[in-house]
C-alpha positions as CSV (number, residue, x, y, z in Angstrom):
1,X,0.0,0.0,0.0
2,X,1.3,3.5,-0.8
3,X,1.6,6.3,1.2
4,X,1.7,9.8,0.7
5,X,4.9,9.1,-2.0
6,X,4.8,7.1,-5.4
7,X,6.7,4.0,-5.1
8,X,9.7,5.4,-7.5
9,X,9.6,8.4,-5.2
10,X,10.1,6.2,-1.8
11,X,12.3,4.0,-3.4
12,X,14.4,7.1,-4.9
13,X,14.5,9.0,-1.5
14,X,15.7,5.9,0.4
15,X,18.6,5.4,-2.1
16,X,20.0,8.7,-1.6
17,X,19.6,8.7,1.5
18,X,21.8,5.5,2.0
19,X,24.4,6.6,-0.3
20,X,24.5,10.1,1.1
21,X,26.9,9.6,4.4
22,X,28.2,11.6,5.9
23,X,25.0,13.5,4.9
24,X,26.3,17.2,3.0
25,X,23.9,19.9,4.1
26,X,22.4,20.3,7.6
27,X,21.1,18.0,10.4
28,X,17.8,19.9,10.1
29,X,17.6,18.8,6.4
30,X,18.7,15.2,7.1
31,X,16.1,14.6,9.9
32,X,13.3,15.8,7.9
33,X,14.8,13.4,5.0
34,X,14.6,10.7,7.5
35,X,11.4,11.4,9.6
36,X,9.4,11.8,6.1
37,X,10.8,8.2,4.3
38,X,10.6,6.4,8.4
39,X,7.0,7.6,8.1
40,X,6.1,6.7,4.5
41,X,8.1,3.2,5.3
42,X,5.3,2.8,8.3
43,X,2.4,3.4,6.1
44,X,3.6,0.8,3.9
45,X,4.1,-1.6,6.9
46,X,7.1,-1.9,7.8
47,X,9.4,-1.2,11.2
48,X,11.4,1.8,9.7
49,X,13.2,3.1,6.4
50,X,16.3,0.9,6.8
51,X,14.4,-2.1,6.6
52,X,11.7,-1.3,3.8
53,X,15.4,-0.3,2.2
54,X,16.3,-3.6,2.1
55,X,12.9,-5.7,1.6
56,X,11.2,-2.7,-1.0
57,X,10.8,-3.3,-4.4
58,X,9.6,-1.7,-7.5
């Protein structure tokens, strides 16, 4: 089930966000990176971002 993203969106976001460490811009911008996909990645059933990382697929 989606959430407030499209699929390629989700699966996009959680990409860079695994790629991107040490993250380049602020902590502010990396914790709304991270609270949006955890939340999106709770919609869609699972525990948190990291996992629906690993499990998601298009």
């Amino acid at each position: 089930m989606e959430g407030d993203m499209s699929s390629f969106e989700f699966r996009y976001l959680m990409d860079l966000l695994m790629v991107s460490e040490p993250w380049p811009l602020s902590d502010i911008s990396h914790n709304c990176l991270i609270n949006m996909v955890d939340s999106e990645a709770k919609e869609r059933g699972y525990s948190d971002w990291i996992t629906a990382y690993h499990e998601f697929k298009l």
